[in-house]
DOMARSE-463337 format. One record per residue (C-alpha): x, y, z; residue in three letters. Coordinates in nm, 2 decimals. Example, Ala and Ser with C-alpha at 12.3 -4.5 7.8 and 13.67 -1.06 7.14 Angstrom:
# residues 2
{xx = 1.23	yy = -0.45	zz = 0.78	res = ALA}
{xx = 1.37	yy = -0.11	zz = 0.71	res = SER}
# end
This chain:
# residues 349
{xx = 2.41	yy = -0.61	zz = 0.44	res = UNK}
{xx = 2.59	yy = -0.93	zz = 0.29	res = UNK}
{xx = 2.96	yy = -0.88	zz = 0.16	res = UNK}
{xx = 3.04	yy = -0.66	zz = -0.09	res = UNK}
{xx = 2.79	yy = -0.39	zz = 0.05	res = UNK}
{xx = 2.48	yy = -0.54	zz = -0.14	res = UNK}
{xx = 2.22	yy = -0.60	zz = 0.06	res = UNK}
{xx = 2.05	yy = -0.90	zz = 0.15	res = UNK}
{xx = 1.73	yy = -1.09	zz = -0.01	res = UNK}
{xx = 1.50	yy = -0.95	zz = 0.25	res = UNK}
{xx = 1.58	yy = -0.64	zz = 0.23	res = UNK}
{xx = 1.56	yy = -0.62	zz = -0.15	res = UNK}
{xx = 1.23	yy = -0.78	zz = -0.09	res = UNK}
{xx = 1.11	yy = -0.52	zz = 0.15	res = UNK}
{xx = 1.20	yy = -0.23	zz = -0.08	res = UNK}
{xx = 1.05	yy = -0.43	zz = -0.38	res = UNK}
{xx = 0.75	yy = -0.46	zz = -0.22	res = UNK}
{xx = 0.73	yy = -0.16	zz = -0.06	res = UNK}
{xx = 0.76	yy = 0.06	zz = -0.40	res = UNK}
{xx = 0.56	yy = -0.16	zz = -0.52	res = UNK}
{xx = 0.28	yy = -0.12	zz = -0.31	res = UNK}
{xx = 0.32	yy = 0.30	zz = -0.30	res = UNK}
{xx = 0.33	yy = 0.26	zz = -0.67	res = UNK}
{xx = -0.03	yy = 0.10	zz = -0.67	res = UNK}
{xx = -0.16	yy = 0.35	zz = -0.35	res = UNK}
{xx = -0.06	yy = 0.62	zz = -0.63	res = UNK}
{xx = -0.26	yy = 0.50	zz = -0.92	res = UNK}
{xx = -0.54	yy = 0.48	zz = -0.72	res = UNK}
{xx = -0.48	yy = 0.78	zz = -0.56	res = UNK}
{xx = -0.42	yy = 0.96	zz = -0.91	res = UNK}
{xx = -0.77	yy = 0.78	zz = -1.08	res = UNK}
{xx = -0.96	yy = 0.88	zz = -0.78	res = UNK}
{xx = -0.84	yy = 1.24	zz = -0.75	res = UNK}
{xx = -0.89	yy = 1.22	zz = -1.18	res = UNK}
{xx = -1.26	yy = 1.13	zz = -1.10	res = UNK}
{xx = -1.37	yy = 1.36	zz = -0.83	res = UNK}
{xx = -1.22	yy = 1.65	zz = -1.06	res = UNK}
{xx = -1.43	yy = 1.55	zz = -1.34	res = UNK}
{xx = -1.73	yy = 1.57	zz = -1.12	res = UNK}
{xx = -1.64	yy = 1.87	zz = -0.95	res = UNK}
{xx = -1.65	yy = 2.00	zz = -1.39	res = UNK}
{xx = -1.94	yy = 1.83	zz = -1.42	res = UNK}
{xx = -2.22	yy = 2.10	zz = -1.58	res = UNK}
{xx = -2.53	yy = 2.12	zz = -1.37	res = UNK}
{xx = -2.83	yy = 2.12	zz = -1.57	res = UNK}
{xx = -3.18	yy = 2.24	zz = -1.42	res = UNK}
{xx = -3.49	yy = 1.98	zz = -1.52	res = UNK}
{xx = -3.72	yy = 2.25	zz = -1.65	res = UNK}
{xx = -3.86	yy = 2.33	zz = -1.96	res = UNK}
{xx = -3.53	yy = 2.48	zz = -2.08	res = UNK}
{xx = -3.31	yy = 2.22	zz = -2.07	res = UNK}
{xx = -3.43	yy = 2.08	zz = -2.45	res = UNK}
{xx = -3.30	yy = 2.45	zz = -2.55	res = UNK}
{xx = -2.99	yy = 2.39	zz = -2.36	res = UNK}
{xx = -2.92	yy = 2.03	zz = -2.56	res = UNK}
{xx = -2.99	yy = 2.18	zz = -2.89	res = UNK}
{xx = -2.72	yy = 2.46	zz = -2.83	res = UNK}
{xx = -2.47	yy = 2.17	zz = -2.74	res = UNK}
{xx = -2.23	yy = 2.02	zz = -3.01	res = UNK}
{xx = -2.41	yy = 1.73	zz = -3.13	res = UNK}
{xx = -2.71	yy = 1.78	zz = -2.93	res = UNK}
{xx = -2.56	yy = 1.63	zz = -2.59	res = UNK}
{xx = -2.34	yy = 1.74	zz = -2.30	res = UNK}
{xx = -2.07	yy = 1.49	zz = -2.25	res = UNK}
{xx = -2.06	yy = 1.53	zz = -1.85	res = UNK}
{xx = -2.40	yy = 1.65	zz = -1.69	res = UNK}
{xx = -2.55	yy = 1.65	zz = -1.33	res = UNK}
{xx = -2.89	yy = 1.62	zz = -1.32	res = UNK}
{xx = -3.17	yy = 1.62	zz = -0.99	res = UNK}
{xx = -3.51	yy = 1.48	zz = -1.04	res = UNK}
{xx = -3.74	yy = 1.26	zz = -0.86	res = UNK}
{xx = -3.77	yy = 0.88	zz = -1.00	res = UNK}
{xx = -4.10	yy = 0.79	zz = -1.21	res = UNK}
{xx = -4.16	yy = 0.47	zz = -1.39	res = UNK}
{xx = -4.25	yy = 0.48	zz = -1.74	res = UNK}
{xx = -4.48	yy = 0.21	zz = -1.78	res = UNK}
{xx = -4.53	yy = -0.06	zz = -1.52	res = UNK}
{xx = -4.36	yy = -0.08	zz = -1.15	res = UNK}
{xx = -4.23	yy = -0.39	zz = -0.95	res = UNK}
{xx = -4.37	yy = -0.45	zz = -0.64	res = UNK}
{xx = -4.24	yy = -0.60	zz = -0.33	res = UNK}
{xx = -4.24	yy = -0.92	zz = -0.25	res = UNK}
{xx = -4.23	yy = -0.84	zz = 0.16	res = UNK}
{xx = -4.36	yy = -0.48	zz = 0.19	res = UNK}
{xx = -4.70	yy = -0.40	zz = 0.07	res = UNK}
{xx = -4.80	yy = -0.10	zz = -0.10	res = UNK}
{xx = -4.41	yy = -0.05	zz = -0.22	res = UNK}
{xx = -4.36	yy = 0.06	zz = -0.60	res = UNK}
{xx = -4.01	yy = 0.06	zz = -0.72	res = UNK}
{xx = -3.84	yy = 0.06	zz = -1.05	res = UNK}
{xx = -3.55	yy = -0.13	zz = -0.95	res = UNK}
{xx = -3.54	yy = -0.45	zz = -0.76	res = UNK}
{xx = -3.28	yy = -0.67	zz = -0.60	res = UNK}
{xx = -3.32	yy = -1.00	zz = -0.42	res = UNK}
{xx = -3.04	yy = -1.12	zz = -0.21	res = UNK}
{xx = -2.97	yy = -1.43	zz = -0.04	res = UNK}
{xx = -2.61	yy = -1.44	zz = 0.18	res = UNK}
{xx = -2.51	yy = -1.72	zz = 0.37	res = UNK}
{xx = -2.31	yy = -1.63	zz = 0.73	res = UNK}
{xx = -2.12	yy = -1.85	zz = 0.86	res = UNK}
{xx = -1.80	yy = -1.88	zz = 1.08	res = UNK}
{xx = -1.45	yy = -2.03	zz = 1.00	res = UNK}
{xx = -1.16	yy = -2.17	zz = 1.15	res = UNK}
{xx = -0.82	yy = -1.99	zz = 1.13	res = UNK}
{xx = -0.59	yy = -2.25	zz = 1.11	res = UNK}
{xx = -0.30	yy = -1.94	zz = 1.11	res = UNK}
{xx = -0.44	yy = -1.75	zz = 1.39	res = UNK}
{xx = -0.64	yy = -2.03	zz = 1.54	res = UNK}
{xx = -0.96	yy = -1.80	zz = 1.58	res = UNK}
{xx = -1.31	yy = -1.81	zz = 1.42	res = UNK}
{xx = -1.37	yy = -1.55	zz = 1.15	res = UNK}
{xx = -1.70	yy = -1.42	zz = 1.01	res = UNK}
{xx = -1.75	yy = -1.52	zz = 0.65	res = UNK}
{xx = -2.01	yy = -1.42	zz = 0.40	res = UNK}
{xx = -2.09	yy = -1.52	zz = 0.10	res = UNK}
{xx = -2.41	yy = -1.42	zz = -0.13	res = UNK}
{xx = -2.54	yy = -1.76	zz = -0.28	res = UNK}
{xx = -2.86	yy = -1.58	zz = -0.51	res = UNK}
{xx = -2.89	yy = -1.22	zz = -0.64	res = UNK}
{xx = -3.13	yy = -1.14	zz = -0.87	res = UNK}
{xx = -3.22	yy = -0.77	zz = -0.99	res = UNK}
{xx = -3.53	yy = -0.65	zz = -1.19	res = UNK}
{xx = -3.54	yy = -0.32	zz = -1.35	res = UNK}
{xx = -3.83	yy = -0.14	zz = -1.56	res = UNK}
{xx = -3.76	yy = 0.20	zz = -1.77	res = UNK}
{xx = -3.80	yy = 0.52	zz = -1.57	res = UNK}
{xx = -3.77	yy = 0.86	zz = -1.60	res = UNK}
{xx = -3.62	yy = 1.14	zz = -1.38	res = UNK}
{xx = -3.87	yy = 1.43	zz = -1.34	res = UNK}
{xx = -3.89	yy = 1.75	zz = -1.18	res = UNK}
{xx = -3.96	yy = 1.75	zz = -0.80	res = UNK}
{xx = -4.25	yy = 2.04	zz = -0.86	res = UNK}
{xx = -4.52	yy = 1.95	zz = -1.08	res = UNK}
{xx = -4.65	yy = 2.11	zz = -1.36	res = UNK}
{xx = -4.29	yy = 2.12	zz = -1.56	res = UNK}
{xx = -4.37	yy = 1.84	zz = -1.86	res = UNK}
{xx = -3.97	yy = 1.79	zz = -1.90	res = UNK}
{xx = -3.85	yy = 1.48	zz = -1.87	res = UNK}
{xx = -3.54	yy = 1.23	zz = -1.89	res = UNK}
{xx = -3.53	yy = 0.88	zz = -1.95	res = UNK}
{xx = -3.25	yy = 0.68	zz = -1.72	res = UNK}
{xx = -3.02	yy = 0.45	zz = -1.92	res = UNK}
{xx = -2.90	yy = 0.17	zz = -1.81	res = UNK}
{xx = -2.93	yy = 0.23	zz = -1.45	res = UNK}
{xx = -2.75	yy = -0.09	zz = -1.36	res = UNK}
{xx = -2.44	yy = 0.06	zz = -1.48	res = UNK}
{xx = -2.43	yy = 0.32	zz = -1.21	res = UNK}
{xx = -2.11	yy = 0.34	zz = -1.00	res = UNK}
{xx = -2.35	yy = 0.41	zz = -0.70	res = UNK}
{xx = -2.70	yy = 0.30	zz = -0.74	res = UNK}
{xx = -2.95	yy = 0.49	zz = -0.47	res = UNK}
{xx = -3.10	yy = 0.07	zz = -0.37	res = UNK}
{xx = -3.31	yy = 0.11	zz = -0.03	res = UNK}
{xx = -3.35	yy = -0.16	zz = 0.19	res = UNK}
{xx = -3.68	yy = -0.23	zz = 0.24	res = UNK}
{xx = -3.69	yy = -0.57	zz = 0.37	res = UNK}
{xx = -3.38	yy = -0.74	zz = 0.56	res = UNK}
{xx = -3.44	yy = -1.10	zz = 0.77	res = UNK}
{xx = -3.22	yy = -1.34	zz = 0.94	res = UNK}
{xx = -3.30	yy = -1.71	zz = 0.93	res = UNK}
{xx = -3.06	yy = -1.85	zz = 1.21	res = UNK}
{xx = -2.94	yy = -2.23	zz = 1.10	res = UNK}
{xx = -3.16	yy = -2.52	zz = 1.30	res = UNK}
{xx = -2.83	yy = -2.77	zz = 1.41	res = UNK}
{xx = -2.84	yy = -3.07	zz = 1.63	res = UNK}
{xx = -2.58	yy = -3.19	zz = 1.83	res = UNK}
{xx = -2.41	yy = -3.44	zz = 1.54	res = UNK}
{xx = -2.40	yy = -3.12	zz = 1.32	res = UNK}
{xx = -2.18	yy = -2.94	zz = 1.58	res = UNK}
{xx = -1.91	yy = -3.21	zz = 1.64	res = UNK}
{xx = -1.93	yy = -3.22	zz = 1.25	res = UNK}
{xx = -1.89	yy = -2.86	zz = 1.20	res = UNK}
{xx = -1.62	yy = -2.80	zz = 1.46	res = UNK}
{xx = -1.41	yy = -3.09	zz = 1.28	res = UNK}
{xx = -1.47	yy = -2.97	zz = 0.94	res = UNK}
{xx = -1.35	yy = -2.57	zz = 1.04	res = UNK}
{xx = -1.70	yy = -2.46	zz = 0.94	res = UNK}
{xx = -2.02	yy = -2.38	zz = 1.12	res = UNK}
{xx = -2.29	yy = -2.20	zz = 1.00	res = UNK}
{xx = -2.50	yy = -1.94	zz = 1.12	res = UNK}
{xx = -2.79	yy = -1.86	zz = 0.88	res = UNK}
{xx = -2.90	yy = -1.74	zz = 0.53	res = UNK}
{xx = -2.96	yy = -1.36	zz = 0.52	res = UNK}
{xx = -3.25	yy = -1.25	zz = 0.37	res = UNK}
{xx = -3.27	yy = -0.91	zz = 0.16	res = UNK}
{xx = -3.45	yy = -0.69	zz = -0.03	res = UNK}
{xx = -3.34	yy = -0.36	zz = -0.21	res = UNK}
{xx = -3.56	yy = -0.12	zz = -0.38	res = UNK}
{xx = -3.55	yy = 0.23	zz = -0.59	res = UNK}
{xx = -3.89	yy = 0.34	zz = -0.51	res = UNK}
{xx = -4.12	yy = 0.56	zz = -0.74	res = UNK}
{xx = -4.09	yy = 0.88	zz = -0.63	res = UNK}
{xx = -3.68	yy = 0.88	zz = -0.46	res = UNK}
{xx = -3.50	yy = 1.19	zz = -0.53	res = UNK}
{xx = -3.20	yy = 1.14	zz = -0.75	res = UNK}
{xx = -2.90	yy = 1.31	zz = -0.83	res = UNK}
{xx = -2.80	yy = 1.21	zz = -1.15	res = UNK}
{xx = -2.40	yy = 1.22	zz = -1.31	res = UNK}
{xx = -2.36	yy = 1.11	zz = -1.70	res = UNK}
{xx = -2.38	yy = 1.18	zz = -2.04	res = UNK}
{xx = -2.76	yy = 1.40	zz = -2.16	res = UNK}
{xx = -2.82	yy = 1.36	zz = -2.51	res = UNK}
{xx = -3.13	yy = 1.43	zz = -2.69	res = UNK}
{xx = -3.20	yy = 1.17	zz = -2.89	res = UNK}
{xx = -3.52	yy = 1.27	zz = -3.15	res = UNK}
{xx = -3.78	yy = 1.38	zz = -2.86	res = UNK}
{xx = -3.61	yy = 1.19	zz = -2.62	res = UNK}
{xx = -3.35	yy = 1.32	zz = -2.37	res = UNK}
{xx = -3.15	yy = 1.04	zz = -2.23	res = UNK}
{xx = -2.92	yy = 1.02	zz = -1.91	res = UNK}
{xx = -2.68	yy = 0.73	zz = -2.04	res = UNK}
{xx = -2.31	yy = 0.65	zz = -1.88	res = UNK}
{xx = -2.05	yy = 0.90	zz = -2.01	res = UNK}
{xx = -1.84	yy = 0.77	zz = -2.31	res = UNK}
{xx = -1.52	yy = 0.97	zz = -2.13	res = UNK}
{xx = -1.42	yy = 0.68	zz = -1.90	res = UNK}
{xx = -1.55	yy = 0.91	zz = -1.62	res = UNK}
{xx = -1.82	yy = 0.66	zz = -1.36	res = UNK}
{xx = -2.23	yy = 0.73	zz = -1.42	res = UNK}
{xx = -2.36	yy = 0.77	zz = -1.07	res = UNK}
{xx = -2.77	yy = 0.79	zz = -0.98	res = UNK}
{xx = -2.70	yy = 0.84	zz = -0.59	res = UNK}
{xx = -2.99	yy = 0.93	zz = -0.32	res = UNK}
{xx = -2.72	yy = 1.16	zz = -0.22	res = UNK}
{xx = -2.73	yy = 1.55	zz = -0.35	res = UNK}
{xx = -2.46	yy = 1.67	zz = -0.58	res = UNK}
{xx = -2.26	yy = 1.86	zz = -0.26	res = UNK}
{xx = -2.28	yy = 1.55	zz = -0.04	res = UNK}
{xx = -2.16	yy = 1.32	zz = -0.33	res = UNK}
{xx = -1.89	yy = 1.53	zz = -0.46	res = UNK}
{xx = -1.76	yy = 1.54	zz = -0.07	res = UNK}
{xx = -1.78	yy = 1.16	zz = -0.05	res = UNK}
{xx = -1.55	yy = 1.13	zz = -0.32	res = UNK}
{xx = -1.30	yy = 1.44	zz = -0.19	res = UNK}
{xx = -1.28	yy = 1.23	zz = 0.11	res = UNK}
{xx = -1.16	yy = 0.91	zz = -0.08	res = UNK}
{xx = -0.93	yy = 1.10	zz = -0.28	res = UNK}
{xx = -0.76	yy = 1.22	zz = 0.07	res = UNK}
{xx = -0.79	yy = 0.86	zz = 0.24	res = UNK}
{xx = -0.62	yy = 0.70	zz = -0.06	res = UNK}
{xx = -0.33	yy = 1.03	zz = -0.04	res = UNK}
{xx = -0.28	yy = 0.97	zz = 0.30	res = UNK}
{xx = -0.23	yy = 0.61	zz = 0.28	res = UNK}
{xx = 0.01	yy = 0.70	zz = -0.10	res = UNK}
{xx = 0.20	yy = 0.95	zz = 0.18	res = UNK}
{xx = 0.25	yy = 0.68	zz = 0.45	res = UNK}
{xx = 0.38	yy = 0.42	zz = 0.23	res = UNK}
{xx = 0.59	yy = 0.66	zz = 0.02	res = UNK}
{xx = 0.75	yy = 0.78	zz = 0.35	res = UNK}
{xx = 0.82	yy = 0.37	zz = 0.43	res = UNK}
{xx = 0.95	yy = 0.34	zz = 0.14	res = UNK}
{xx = 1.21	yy = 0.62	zz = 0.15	res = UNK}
{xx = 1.31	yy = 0.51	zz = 0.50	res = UNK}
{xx = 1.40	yy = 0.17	zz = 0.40	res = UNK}
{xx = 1.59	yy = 0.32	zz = 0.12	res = UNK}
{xx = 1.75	yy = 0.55	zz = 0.33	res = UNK}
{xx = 1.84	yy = 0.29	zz = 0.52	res = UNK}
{xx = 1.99	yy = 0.03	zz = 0.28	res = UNK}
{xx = 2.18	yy = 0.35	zz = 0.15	res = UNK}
{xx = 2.31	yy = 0.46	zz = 0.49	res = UNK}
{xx = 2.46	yy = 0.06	zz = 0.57	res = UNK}
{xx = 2.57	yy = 0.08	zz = 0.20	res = UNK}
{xx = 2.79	yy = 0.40	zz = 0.27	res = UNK}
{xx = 2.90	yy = 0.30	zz = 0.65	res = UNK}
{xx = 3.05	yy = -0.04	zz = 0.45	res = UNK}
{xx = 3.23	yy = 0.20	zz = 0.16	res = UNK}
{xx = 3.39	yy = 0.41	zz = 0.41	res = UNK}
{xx = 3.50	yy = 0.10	zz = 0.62	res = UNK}
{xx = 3.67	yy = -0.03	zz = 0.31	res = UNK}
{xx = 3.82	yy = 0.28	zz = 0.25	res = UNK}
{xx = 3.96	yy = 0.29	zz = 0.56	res = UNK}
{xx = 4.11	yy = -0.06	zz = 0.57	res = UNK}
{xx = 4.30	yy = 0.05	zz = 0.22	res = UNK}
{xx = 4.45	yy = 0.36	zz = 0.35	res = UNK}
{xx = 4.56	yy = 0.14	zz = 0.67	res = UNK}
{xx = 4.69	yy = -0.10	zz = 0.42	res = UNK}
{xx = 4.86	yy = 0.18	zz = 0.21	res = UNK}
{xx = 4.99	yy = 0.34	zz = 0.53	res = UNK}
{xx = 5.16	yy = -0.06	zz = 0.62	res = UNK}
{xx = 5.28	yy = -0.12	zz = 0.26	res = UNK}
{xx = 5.47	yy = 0.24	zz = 0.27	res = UNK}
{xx = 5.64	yy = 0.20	zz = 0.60	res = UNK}
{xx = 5.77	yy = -0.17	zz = 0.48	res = UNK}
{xx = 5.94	yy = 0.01	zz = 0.19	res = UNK}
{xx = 6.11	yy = 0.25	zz = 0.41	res = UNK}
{xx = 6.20	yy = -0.05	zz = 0.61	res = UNK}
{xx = 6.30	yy = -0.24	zz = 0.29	res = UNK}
{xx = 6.50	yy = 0.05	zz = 0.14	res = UNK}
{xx = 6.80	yy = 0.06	zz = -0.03	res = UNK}
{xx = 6.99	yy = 0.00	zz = 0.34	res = UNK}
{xx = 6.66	yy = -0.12	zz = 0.45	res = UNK}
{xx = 6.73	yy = -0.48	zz = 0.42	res = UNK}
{xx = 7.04	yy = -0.49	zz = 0.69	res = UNK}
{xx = 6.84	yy = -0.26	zz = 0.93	res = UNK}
{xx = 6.51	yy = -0.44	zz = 0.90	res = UNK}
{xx = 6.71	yy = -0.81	zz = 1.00	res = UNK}
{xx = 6.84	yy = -0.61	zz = 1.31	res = UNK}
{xx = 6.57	yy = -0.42	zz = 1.41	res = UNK}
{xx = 6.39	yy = -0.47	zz = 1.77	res = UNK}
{xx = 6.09	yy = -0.66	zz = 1.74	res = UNK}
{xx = 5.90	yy = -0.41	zz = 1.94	res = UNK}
{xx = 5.96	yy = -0.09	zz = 1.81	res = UNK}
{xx = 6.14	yy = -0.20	zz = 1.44	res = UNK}
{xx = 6.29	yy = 0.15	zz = 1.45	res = UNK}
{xx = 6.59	yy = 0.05	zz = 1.66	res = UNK}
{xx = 6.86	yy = -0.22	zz = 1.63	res = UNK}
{xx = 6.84	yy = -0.51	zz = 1.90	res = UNK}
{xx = 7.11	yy = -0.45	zz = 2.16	res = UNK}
{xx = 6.99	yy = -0.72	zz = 2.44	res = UNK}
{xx = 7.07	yy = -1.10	zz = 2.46	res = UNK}
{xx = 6.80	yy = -1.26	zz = 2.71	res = UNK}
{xx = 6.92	yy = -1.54	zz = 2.94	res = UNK}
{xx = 6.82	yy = -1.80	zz = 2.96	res = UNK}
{xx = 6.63	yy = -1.80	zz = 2.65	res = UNK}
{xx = 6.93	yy = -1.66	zz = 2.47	res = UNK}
{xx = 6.68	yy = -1.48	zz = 2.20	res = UNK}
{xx = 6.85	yy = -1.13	zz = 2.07	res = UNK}
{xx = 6.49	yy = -0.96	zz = 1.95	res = UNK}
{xx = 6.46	yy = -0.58	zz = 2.15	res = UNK}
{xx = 6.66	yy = -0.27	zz = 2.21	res = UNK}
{xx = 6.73	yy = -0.21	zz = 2.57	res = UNK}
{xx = 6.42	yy = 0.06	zz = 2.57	res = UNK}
{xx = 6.18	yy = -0.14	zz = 2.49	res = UNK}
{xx = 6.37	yy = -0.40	zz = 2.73	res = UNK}
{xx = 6.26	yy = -0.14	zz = 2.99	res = UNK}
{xx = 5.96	yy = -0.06	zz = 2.90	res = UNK}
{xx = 5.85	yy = -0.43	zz = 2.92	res = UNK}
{xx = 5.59	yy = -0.53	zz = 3.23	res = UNK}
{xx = 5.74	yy = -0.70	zz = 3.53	res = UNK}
{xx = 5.75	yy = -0.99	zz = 3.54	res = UNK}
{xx = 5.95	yy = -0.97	zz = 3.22	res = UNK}
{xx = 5.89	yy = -1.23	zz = 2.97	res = UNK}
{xx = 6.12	yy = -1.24	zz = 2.63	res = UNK}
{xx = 5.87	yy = -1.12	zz = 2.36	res = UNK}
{xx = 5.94	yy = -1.44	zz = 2.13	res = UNK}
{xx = 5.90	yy = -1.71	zz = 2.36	res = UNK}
{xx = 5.77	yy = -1.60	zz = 2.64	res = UNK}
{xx = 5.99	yy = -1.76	zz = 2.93	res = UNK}
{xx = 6.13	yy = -1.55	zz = 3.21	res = UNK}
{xx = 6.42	yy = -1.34	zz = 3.21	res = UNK}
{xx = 6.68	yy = -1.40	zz = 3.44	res = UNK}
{xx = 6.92	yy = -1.14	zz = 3.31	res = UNK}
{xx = 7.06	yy = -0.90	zz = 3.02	res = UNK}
{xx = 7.40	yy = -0.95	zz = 2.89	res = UNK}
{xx = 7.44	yy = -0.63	zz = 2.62	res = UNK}
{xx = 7.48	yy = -0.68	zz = 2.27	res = UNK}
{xx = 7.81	yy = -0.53	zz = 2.10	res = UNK}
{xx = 7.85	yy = -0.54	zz = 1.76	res = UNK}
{xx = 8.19	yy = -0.49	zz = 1.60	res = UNK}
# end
């Protein structure tokens, strides 16, 4: 704490920071506990021939938050793989990353880095139908790109390692950089993937559409099944308490901290007043109205009775002769410190 009982720039740092950082753990916190609530309320619709009766009912022929299973078919043409033969998707992604490893000037170790240098993903309309055949219902998938949690398998992955000589190395190890390879990667939603998905069902002329939710709540076509996706986010919502809980607790100890120094330094300066009141009373008394003549002939020592000892050879009259006796041997005269020889007693007349 600095004077006054404030306390210092650090430590209003640390609490600044501190709040500051619990204050942030608790938005997210609150907008992931918001969005796993939303989903829990999510209406599950069944993909059968009853669900066009179900969207007429609705106001305004839609259901603002719906969860929806079906398996994935592509409406007119599929993409193909470019590694795997024989593999139909409806959404593709390309992926180049580059790995390499660089030097930590802070820590002085190498660190893995990544970095994706190309993307590219294709898409062609699909629908979601029902996993048994024979039910003609089906619902067209909106902007599937827009998904929170896109069900993408990995169908081809491949690592080309970086070809160096020895020049390259030096150069590498001087520049802080040195690379390992370019990471090669395909991603696929293949005709036929089960997919669970959460959005906004509207039936739109003869069309029912699965198209991200106007409510601010995420659109999610997952590979997962309702239960395990609804779990997934449970368990974020907890992660991101826990951590809101840790750093709330942090934050109170530091306070209680800074509060606990701040009181320790108000009762110290209470103290010091009362000591000072206690000093300034008993100089009044001192000081009184006979005070003044007593005060000039009291003993040094005690300054409650009059001096009645002259010290030889140092001649000083300063002590009653109790406090003359209760000095320690060798006795010194309390003013200037030189030996006493003898006591000749003081009479006043």
């Amino acid at each position: 704490m600095e004077g006054g009982g404030r306390p210092s720039a650090a430590q209003a740092v640390l609490l600044a920071a501190s709040t500051a950082i619990t204050a942030l753990l608790y938005s997210i916190y609150r907008q992931k506990a918001r969005v796993a609530r939303g989903l829990e309320g999510a209406r599950k619709v069944r993909l059968d021939g009853d669900l066009r009766a179900v969207l007429l009912e609705a106001p305004g022929r839609c259901v603002p938050y719906a969860v929806i299973e079906g398996v994935v078919r592509s409406v007119k043409d599929t993409l193909s793989s470019q590694f795997v033969e024989n593999c139909k998707g409806v959404v593709q992604r390309l992926t180049l990353q580059e790995h390499k490893m660089v030097w930590n000037r802070t820590t002085h170790l190498w660190n893995d880095y990544e970095k994706i240098i190309h993307q590219r993903t294709s898409t062609t309309p699909f629908d979601l139908v029902p996993a048994e055949d024979g039910a003609g219902v089906t619902v067209r998938v909106m902007k599937p790109l827009d998904a929170a949690e896109l069900g993408l398998e990995t169908v081809y992955e491949k690592f080309h390692p970086s070809v160096q000589s020895f020049t390259d190395v030096i150069g590498h190890y001087i520049s802080g950089e040195r690379p390992k390879g370019i990471q090669e990667t395909e991603q696929m939603l293949k005709v036929g993937t089960a997919l669970t998905g959460v959005g906004e069902l509207v039936l739109d002329n003869a069309t029912i559409k699965l198209q991200p939710p106007k409510q601010g709540m995420p659109y999610y076509l997952s590979s997962l099944d309702f239960e395990s996706l609804l779990q997934k986010q449970e368990s974020s919502v907890r992660f991101w308490k826990i951590l809101t809980v840790v750093f709330g607790f942090a934050t109170c100890a530091v306070l209680f901290f800074l509060l606990r120094k701040q009181y320790r330094h108000h009762r110290e300066r209470q103290h010091l007043r009362q000591m000072q009141e206690e000093f300034r009373q008993a100089q009044e008394r001192l000081t009184g109205a006979e005070g003044g003549e007593a005060l000039k002939n009291a003993c040094v020592v005690c300054l409650s009775s009059t001096k009645s000892c002259v010290f030889l050879e140092c001649g000083h009259v300063c002590s009653c002769h109790e406090c003359y006796q209760a000095l320690p041997k060798p006795k010194k005269c309390p003013i200037c410190r030189q030996s006493i020889t003898r006591v000749v007693p003081l009479y006043n007349s």
